[in-house]
C-alpha positions, 0 to 999 in steps of 0.5 A: 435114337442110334441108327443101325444097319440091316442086311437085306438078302432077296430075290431079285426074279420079278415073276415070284408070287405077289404075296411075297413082294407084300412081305418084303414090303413089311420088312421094309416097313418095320426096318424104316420104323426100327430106325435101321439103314437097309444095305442090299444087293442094289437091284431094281427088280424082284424083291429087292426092288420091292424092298428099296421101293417102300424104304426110299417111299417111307424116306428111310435109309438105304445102301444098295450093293451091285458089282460093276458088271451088273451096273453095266446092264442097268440092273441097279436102282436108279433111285437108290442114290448110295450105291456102291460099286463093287468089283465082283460078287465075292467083294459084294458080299462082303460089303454086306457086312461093313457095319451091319447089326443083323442079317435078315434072309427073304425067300430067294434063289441060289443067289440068295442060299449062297449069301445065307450059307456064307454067312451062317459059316462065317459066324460059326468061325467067329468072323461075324458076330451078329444075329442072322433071320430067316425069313421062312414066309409059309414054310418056304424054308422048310427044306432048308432048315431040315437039311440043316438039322440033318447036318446037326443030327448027323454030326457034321455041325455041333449041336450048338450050331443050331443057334447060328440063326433065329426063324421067323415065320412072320414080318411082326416078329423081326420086331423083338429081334430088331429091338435087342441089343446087337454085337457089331462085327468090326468087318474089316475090308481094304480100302478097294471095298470101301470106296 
């Protein structure tokens, strides 16, 4: 079975309800059984540690993806043994999408928004091709995704843009998406981001 690539956009605060670490553990769970490598921010805590935890515990694959200045104050995990080092947050994100066949969005912070929101306008300029989720865990994205059709009904996106992004209100249901057949983005990035 071919091997594809999924991104990962989490939290990385360790103080967040216990019922959202139990889902970031599904995900990693059915990415692992999916046969997708998971690329995300590298972190050892929060979500994010949540989610390399189980993945590196099931034996999957993992790349984790952290600026220098993060490495430097130790926030990266130790066990994930394919970490790439990045110059600043800006190269990190684009990193992100070297190779990634889908784009799946936890419940996060502003760091978090700001990864979605580059990526949902890369994609409605044709410069990411492939699918984006939103994992809306007990409505937490409720807020969001009305400001979105606020922009949609308001005229400052096309109605066409709605599809941008699929919510899923369940792990279970990232199976079906999983499943299809994706469109790689060829991400183009210069030698100084793939090291």
């Amino acid at each position: 079975m071919e091997n594809k690539q999924a991104c990962v956009y989490c939290a990385s605060s360790p103080l967040v309800d216990q019922k959202y670490f139990s889902a970031a553990e599904k995900i990693a769970k059915i990415l692992v059984e999916e046969n997708y490598t998971v690329i995300y921010g590298g972190g050892s805590q929060g979500l994010m540690g949540a989610l390399a935890d189980k993945v590196l515990e099931l034996k999957g694959k993992i790349i984790g993806v952290i600026p220098g200045f993060m490495k430097e104050v130790e926030w990266d995990h130790p066990g994930v043994k394919n970490m790439i080092i990045t110059e600043d947050m800006a190269e990190r994100k684009k990193r992100f999408f070297v190779g990634t066949d889908v784009i799946i969005t936890l419940p996060g912070g502003c760091g978090t928004l700001e990864e979605l929101s580059e990526a949902i306008s890369l994609k409605k300029l044709s410069q990411i091709k492939m699918p984006i989720v939103i994992f809306n865990q007990d409505g937490f994205y409720d807020n969001l995704i009305s400001l979105f059709n606020t922009f949609i009904s308001q005229k400052f996106m096309g109605e066409n843009h709605a599809d941008l992004f699929t919510v899923i209100n369940s792990p279970e249901e990232l199976r079906s998406i999983l499943r299809k057949p994706q469109e790689r983005t060829d991400y183009e990035l210069t030698d100084a981001l793939v090291k």
